[in-house]
C-alpha positions as CSV (number, residue, x, y, z in Angstrom):
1,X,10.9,-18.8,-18.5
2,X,12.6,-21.1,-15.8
3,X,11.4,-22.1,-12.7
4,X,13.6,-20.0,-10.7
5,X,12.1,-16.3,-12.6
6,X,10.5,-14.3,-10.1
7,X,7.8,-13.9,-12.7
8,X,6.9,-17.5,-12.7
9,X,3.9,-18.9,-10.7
10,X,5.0,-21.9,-8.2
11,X,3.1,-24.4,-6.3
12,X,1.6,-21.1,-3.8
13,X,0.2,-19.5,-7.0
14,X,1.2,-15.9,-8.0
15,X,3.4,-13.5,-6.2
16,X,0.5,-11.6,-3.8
17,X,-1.4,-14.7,-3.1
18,X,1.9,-16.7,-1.6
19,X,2.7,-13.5,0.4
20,X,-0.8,-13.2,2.0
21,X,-0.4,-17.3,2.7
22,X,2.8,-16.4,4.3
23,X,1.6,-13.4,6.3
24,X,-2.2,-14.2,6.9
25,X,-4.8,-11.3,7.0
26,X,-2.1,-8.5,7.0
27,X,-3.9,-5.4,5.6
28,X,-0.9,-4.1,3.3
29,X,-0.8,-6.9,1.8
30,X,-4.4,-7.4,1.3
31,X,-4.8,-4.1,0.0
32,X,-1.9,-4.4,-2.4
33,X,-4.2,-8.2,-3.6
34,X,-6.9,-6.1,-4.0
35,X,-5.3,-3.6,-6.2
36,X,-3.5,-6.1,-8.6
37,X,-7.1,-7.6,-9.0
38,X,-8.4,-4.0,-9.7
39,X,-5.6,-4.0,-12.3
40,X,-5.8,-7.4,-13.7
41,X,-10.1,-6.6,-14.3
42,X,-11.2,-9.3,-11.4
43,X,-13.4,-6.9,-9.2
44,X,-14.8,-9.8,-7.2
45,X,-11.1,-10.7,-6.0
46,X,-10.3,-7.0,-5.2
47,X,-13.6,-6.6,-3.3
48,X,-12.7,-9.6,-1.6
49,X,-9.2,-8.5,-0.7
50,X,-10.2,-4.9,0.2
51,X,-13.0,-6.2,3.0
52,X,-10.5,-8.9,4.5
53,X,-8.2,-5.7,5.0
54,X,-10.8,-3.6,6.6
55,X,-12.1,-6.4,8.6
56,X,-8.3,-7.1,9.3
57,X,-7.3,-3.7,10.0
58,X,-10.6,-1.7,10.8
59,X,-9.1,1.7,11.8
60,X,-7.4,1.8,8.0
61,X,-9.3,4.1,6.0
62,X,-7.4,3.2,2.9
63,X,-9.7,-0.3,3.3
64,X,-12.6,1.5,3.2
65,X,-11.9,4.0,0.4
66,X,-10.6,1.0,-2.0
67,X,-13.5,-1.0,-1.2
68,X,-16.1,2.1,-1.7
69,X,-14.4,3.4,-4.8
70,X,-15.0,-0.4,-6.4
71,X,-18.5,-0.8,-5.3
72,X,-19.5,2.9,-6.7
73,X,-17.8,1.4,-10.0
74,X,-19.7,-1.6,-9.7
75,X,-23.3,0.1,-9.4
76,X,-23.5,-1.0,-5.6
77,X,-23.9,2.4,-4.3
78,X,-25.8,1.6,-1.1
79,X,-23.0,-0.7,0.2
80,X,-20.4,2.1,-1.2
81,X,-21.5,4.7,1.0
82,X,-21.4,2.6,4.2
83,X,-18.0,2.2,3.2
84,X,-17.1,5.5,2.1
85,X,-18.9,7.0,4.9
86,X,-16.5,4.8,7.1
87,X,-13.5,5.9,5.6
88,X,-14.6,9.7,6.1
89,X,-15.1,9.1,9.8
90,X,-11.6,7.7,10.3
91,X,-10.3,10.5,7.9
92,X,-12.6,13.2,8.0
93,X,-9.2,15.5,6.1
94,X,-9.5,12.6,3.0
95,X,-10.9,15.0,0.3
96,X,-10.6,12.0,-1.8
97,X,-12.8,9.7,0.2
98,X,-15.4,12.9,0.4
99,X,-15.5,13.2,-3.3
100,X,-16.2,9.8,-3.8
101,X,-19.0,10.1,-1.1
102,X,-20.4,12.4,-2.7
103,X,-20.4,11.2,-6.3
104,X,-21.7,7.7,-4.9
105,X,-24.7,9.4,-2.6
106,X,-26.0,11.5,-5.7
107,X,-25.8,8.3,-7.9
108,X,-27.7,6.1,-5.0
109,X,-30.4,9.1,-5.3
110,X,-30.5,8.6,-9.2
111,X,-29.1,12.1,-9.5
112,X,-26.0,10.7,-11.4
């Protein structure tokens, strides 16, 4: 690969990290970070990524879903509800969110 392919990681890492460096604690783009990490198996990094965007952009429910959805994945079912619950409030029509909610509020009760 050369230098120039869009593929290639510069001197500002890879592709997501130079745009959040460029555009700061945007929330698209944060959530975007988070899901590549989701996708390249670093959890850490995408839980990282997905609170910056909620603290960034509280309102976004998508912040709170992505971040709930990992943390019910990684076992942390206390800290999943807050954030699921979170989501729900902003979007009390996400049947998604509610799902997850649920799944994670059973599981936090042992009754998984």
């Amino acid at each position: 690969m050369t230098s120039d392919s869009p593929n290639t990681k510069g001197p500002g890492g890879d592709p997501l990290r130079e745009a959040l460096r460029i555009q700061g604690e945007f929330g698209p783009t944060l959530l975007a970070l988070g899901e590549a990490a989701v996708h390249a198996g670093l959890p850490t990094e995408a839980l990282e990524a997905f609170r910056r965007a909620a603290l960034s952009e509280p309102a976004n429910p998508a912040a709170h879903l992505l971040a709930g959805q990992l943390l019910g994945q990684l076992g942390n079912y206390e800290q999943a509800l807050e954030s699921l619950e979170r989501c729900v409030e902003l979007d009390p029509t996400n049947e998604e969110a509610r799902r997850a909610l649920e799944l994670s509020t059973r599981l936090a009760a042992g009754d998984g």
